[in-house]
N, C-alpha and C positions, 0 to 999 in steps of 0.2 A: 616279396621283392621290394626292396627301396633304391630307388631309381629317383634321380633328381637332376634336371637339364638347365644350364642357364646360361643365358647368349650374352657375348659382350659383341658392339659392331663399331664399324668404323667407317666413314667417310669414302663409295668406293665409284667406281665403274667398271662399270658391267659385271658388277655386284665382286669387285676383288680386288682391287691398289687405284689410289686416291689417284682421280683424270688429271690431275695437274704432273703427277710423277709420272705418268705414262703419255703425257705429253710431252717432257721435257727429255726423256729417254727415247722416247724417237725422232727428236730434235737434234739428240744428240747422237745415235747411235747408226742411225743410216745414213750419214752425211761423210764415215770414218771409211777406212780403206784396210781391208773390207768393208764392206757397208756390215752391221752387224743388228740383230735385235737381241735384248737380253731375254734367257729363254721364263724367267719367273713369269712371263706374258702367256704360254701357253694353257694357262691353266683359268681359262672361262669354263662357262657352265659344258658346253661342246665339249671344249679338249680336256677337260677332266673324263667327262666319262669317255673318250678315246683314248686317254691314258689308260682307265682303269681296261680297257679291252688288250690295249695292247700288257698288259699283266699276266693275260688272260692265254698269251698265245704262245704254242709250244716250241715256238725261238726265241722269250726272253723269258730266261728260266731264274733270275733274279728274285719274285716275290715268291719264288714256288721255295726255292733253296734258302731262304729266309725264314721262312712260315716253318720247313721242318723245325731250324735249328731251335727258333722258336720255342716251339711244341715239346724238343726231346731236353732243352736246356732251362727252360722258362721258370720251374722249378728252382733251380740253384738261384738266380737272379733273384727269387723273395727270400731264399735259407740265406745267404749274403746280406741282407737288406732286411731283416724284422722287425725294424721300425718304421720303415717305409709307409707313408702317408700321404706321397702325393705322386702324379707319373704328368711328366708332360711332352706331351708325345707331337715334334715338331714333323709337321706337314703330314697332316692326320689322313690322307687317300680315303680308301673306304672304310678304314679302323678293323678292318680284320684281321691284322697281324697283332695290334694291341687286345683283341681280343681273348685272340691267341696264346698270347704272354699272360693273359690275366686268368684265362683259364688253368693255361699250366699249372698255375701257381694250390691249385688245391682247393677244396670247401674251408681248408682253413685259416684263409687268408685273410687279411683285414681289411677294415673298411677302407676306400679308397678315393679320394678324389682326383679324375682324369682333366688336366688343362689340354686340349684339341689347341693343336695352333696350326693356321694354313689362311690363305691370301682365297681360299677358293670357299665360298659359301655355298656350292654345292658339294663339294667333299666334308663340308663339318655338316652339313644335314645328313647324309649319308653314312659316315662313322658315328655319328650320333645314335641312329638307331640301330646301328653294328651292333653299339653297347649297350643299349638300351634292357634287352634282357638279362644283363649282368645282376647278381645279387650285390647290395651295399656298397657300388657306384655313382658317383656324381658327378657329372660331366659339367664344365666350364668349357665353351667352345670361344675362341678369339680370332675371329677374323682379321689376322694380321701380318705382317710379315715376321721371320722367324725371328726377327732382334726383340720387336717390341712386343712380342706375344709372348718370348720367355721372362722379358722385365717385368709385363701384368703379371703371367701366371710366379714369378718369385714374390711379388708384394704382397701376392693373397695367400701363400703361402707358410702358415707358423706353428712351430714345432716338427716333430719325425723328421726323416729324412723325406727325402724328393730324390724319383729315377728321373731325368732326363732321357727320350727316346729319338735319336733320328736316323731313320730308319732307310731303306729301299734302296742306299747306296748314294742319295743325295749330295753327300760330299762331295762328290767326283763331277757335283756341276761348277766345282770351286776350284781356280787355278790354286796351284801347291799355298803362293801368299794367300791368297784369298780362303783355304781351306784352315791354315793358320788362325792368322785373323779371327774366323769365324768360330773355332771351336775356343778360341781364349773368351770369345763374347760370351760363350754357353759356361765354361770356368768362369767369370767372374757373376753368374746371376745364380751360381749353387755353394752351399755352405759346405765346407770340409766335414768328409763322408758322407756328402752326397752323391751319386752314380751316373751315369752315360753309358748308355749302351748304343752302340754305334754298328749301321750294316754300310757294307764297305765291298763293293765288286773290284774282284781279283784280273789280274793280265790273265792272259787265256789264248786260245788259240784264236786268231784275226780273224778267221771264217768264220767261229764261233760267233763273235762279237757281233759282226757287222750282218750277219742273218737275226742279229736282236735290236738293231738300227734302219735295219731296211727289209722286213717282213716279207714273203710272197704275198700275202695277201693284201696288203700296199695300206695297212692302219695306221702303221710309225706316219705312211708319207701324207696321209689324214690328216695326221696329229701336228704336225712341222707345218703344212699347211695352210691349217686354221690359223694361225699367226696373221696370214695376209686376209683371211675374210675377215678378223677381228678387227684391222685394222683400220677396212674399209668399212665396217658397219656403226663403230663408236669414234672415229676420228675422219670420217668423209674421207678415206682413201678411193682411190681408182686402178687398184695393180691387179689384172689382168690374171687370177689365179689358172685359172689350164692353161700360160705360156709360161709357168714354175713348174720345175721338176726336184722333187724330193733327192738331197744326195746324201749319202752316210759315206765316212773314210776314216782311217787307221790311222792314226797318226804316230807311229813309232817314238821318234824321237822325243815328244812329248808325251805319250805315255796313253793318249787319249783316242775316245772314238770324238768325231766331229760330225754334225748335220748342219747341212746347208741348204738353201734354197737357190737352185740356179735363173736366170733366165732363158726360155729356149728360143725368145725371139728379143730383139729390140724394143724398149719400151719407154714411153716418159709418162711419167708418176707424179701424181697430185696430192699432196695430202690436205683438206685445209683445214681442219682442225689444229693442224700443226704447222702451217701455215709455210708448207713444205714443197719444194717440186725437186724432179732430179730426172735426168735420162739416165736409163738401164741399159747396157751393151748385151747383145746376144752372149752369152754362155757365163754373165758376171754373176757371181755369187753373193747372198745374203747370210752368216753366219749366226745360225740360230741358236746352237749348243754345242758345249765341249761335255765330256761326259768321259773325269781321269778313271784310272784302273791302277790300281795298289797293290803292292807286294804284303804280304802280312805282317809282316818285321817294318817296314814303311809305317803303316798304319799304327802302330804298338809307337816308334819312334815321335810322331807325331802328338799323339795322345800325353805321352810322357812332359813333351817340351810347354804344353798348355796346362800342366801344374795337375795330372792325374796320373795315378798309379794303376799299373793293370792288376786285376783280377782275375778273368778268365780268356781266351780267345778261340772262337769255336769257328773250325773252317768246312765247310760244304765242297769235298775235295771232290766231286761230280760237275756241280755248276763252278766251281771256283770262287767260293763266295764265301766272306769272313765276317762275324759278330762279333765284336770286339767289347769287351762287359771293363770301366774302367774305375776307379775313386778318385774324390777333388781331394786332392793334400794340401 
């Protein structure tokens, strides 16, 4: 087996995005009306692995409808691609879906080098040794946000092609501009006939949905949660976590599910880190995440306008849930 791991790091707190940007984002962001926090915050070493639970649980059926298409399409993805040389797989979770796609791929697949890119130092140590058993794998993990961990992993990138992966439906934390926007970012750091393969959650039925944003077993509201312990642990916050209640909603007209953090009593809030105070009204909301949901033809439409061609689009017509395989032209 050859197996090779090598860590690029960067500047962080609480081991994930530089304290100065995450001081200046909740300077900025709970002061708006809504009060809002951007949700890239949830993802410390805690609510990483409360993310990877709530993966885990039989109302968010997203990684599981992924993983098959995965598994039964992963194949065609390297027959498309036979020069393929590099995969950079943005916001790398536990790496067992790239796992997944790499096993697909057959004993006769080539040598490979994986760029990990995610903001969370415990999810690249964790897909790290996802892949670790991988034969003629070498992992480049970059502790970064996804702009400037694709611009590393394209510099170090020369000759073959390059898949680009992102994966778990993450797009859908991007308003439609912002969703834009971001995948021209990912087209301009890949070379014509390089690839994308994109997972993308489908509209569905709203009962559906929202038993996959507000769990019975109350993990999601764990996970939304931790937001306010993190805040009070690395920026001397004081907000009063059991007088917050976990909320998930539909949001039809936008297309999205929303979580929010409510207040259930009155509160005034200190931050000093951030050198912040604010009173909290009983039942006012904190908007933690939007999280859109895509038509399939949407998602195809989208892809095209950021200068790639489709190739495949495989839909999980159980969970509702689309892989969409594209080329940069």
């Amino acid at each position: 087996m050859s197996h090779d791991f090598v860590r690029t790091d960067r500047t962080t707190v609480g081991d994930v995005l530089p304290i100065g940007q995450f001081l200046a984002d909740v300077q900025y962001y709970l002061v708006q009306s809504p009060r809002q926090l951007p949700s890239r915050y949830f993802y410390d070493e805690l609510g990483s692995a409360l993310f990877e639970a709530i993966c885990r649980l039989p109302w968010y059926g997203v990684t599981r409808a992924e993983s098959r298409l995965l598994a039964v399409h992963g194949r065609q993805v390297f027959d498309r691609l036979r020069a393929v040389e590099s995969i950079v797989e943005l916001g790398s979770g536990s790496g067992d879906k790239l796992r997944t796609l790499i096993e697909a791929a057959g004993p006769r697949r080539p040598p490979l080098t994986v760029h990990l890119v995610d903001v969370s130092a415990a999810a690249l140590e964790l897909s790290s040794r996802t892949l670790a058993p991988l034969d003629a794998v070498r992992v480049v993990a970059h502790q970064a946000t996804y702009e400037s961990g694709l611009a590393d992993a394209a510099r170090d990138t020369v000759g073959g092609r390059t898949l680009a992966l992102f994966l778990g439906s993450n797009i859908g934390n991007f308003d439609p501009p912002g969703a834009e926007e971001f995948v021209r970012g990912i087209r301009a750091n890949l070379a014509a006939r390089d690839a994308l393969l994109l997972g993308a959650d489908l509209v569905k039925d709203p009962r559906q949905l929202l038993l996959a944003y507000d769990d019975p077993l109350g993990v999601t509201a764990a996970f939304n949660l931790n937001l306010l312990v993190r805040i009070n642990r690395e920026l001397g916050g004081d907000f009063d976590v059991d007088r917050f209640a976990h909320r998930a909603v539909w949001n039809v007209e936008e297309s999205r599910v929303e979580m929010h953090l409510v207040a259930r009593a009155a509160q005034d809030v200190r931050i000093e880190r951030a050198q912040l105070g604010f009173r909290m009204e009983a039942g006012e909301p904190i908007w933690t995440e939007s999280s859109y949901k895509y038509q399939p033809e949407e998602i195809v439409g989208l892809l095209e306008r950021c200068g790639f061609r489709l190739l495949e689009q495989w839909v999980d017509a159980d969970a509702r849930f689309a892989l969409t395989f594209v080329e940069a032209v």
